[in-house]
C-alpha positions as a printed Julia matrix, in Angstrom:
268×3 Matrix{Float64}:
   0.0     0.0    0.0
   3.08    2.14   0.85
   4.72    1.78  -2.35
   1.17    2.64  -4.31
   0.47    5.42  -2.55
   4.04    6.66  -3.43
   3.94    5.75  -6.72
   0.54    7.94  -7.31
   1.88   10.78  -5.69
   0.32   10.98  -2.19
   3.23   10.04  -0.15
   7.13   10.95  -0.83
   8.26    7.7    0.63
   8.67    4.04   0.86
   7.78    1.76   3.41
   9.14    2.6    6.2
   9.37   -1.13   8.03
  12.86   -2.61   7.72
  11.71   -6.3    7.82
   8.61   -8.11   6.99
   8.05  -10.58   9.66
   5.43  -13.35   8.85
   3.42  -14.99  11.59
   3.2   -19.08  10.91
   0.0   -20.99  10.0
  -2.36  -22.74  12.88
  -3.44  -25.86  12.13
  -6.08  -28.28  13.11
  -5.82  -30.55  16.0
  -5.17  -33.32  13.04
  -1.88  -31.69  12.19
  -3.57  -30.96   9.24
  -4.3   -27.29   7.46
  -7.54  -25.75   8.55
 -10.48  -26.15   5.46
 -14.05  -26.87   5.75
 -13.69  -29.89   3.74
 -11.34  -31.67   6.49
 -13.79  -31.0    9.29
 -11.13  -29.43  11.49
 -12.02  -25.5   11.17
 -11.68  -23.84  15.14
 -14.22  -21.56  15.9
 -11.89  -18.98  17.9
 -14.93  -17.47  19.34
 -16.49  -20.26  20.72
 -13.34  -20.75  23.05
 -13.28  -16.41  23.52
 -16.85  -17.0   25.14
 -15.86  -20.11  26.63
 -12.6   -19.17  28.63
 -12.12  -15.26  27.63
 -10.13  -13.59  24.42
  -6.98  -13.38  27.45
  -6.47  -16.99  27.24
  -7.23  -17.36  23.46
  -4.56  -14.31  22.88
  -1.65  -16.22  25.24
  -2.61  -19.43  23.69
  -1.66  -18.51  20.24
   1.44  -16.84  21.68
   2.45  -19.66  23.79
   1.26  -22.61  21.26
   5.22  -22.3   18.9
   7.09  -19.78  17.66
   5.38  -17.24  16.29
   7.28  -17.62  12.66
   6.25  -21.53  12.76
   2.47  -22.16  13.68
   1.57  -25.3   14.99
  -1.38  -27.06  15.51
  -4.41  -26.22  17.85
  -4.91  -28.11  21.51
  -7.83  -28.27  23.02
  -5.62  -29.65  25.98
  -3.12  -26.58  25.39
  -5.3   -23.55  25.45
  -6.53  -25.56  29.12
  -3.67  -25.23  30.55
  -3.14  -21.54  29.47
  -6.5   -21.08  30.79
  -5.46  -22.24  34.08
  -1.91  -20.15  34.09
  -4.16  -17.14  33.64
  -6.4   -18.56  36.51
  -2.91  -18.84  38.75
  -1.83  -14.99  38.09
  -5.7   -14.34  39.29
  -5.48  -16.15  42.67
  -2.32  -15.07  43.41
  -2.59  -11.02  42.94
  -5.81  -11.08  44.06
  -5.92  -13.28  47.39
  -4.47  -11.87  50.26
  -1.81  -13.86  51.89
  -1.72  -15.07  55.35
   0.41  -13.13  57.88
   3.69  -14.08  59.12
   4.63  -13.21  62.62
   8.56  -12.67  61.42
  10.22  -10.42  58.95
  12.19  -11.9   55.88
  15.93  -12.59  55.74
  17.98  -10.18  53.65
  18.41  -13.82  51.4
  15.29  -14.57  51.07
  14.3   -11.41  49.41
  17.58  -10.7   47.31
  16.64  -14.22  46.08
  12.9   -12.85  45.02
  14.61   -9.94  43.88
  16.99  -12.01  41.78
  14.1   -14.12  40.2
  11.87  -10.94  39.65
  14.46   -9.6   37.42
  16.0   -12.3   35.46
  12.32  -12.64  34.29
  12.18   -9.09  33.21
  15.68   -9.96  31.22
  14.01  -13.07  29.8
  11.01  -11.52  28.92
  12.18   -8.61  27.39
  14.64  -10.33  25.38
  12.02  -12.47  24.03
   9.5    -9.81  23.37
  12.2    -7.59  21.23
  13.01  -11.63  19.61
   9.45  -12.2   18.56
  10.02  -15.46  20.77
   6.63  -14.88  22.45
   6.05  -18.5   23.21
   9.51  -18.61  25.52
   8.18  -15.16  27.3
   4.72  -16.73  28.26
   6.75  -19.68  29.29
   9.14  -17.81  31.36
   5.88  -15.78  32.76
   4.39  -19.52  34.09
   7.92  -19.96  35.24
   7.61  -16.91  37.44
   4.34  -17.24  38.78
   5.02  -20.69  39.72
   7.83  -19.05  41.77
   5.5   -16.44  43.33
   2.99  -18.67  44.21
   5.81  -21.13  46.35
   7.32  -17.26  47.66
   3.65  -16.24  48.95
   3.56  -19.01  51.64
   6.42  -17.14  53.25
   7.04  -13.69  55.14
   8.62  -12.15  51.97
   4.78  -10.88  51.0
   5.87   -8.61  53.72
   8.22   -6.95  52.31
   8.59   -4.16  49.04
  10.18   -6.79  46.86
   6.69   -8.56  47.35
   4.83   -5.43  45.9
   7.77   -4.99  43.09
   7.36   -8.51  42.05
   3.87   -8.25  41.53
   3.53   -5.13  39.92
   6.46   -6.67  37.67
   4.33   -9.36  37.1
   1.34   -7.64  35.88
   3.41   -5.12  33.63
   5.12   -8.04  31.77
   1.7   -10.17  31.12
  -0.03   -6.56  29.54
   0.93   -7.45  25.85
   0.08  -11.02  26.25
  -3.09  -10.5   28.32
  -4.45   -7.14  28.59
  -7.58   -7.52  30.18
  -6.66   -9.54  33.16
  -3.43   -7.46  33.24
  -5.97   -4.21  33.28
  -8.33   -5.39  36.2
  -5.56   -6.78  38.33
  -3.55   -3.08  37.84
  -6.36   -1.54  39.22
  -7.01   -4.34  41.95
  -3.9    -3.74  43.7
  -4.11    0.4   43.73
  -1.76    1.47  40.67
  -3.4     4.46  38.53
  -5.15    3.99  35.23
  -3.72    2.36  33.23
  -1.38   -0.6   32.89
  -1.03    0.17  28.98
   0.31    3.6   30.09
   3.18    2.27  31.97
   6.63    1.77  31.26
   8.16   -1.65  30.77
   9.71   -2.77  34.22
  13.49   -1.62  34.14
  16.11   -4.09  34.15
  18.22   -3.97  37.24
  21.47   -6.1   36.48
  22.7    -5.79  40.12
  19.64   -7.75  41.49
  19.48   -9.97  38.54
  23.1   -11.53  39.2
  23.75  -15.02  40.07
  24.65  -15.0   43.97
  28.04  -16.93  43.73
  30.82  -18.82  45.71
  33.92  -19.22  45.73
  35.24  -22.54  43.84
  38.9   -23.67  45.06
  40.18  -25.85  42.41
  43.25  -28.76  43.49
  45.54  -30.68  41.73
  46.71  -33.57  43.11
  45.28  -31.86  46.47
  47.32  -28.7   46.34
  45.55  -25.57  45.58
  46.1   -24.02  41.79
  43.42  -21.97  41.33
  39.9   -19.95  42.92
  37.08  -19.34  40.97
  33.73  -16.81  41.94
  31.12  -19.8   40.23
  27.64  -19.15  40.59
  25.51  -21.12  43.52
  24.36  -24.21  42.27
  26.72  -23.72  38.94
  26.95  -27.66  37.35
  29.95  -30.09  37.78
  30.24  -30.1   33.77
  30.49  -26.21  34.12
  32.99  -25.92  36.54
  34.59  -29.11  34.95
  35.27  -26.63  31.92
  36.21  -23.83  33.9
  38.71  -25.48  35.73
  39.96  -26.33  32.51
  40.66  -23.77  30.73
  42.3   -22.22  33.56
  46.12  -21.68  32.16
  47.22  -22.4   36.28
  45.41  -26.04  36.02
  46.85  -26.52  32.45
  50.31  -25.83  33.37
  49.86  -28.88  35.98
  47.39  -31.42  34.08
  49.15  -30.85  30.51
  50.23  -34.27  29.54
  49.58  -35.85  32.3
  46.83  -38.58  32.83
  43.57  -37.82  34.99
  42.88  -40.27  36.76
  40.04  -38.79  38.67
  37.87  -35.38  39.63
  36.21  -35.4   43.1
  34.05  -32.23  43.11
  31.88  -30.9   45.99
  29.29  -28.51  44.48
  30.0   -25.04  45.49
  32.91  -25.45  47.17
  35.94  -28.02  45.51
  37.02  -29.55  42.89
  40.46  -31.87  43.08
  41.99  -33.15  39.84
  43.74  -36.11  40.4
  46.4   -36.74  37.8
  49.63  -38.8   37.39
């Protein structure tokens, strides 16, 4: 339309998008491409009355990648239905009170979670990945709803994980996103907001320091992240040039590792 409207004179430009970026084809529960004659046609609006146009709009977003398709689940847009259901319950039934405070842990830890989500799903929203975002957006409310059963709903990290919450399912749900906005006292409206800001500091890894042994003599130290896998720290260790110098041509004969704290190559 762009390039007619130059060509006849109205506009003095091309188009202005720099990609085209096609969305893929939904398919029948058969597998099979949509058509009357096949019998598997979906009725969108049947399930927009049934379960709401919020869970039909996150279905589609979570069902592939958005460039791919895929076919329609009845048992899929269910379970999207219920997701939707969790981020309901959670912002909108109060929690129980808690006689103590939270550790300084435990809410650096909700903290942490709170904004690796708002990496992850910002990432995948500028990616077009929309089915990883919804994915990391069950991820996170799964999280919340373990978090609630403990005194950090006491604390502003509670309230910022929330309200992080609600911003980041607008796009993919904007109704329930609007209602809950309102529910917990933030001005009209959620569409008006800014996207939660990224704060790198909080989203870090806590980590530990890994001593890495040779034969039972120390070589090397490594800051690993908690929980950081023995394969990880396997290759870590490794490429170390200070546990090269002393494995190089040498056999290993073993690696006893204690998560989070050693790792001793034994070599001869």
């Amino acid at each position: 339309f762009t390039k007619v409207c130059r060509d006849i004179g109205i506009l003095d430009h091309g188009e202005p998008m720099l990609r085209l970026f096609n969305q893929g084809i939904i398919l029948g529960e058969d597998n099979e491409k949509m058509s009357k004659s096949r019998g598997n046609v979906v009725n969108p609006d049947d399930y927009v009355h049934a379960l709401g146009a919020d869970t039909v709009r996150a279905y589609l977003m979570f069902l592939g990648p958005w460039e791919a398709g895929g076919p329609w689940s009845s048992r899929g847009i269910e379970g999207v239905h219920r997701f939707i259901r969790r981020v309901w319950d959670l912002v909108t039934v109060k929690p129980k009170s808690f006689a103590g405070q939270a550790t300084d842990k435990e809410i650096a830890a909700l903290r942490r979670v709170t904004h690796k989500t708002i990496r992850k799903a910002t990432d995948d929203m500028e990616s077009f990945s929309f089915n990883t975002m919804v994915a990391a957006l069950m991820e996170f409310n799964n999280y919340l709803v373990k978090a609630k059963q403990t005194p950090v709903v006491q604390s502003d990290a509670w309230h910022e994980s929330i309200r992080t919450l609600i911003l980041l399912l607008a796009p993919t749900a904007p109704h329930i996103a609007e209602e809950l906005w309102q529910r917990i006292g933030e001005p009209y409206s959620v569409h008006n907001q800014t996207w939660p800001e990224l704060d790198e500091a909080a989203a870090a890894d806590e980590t530990v320091t890994l001593v890495v042994q040779v034969n039972g003599k120390v070589r090397e130290r490594f800051p690993v992240p908690v929980g950081i896998s023995e394969q990880d720290a396997h290759d870590l260790a490794f490429a170390s040039p200070r546990i090269q110098r002393h494995t190089a041509n040498r056999k290993v004969l073993k690696i006893i590792y204690v998560p989070d704290k050693l790792m001793n190559i034994v070599v001869r």
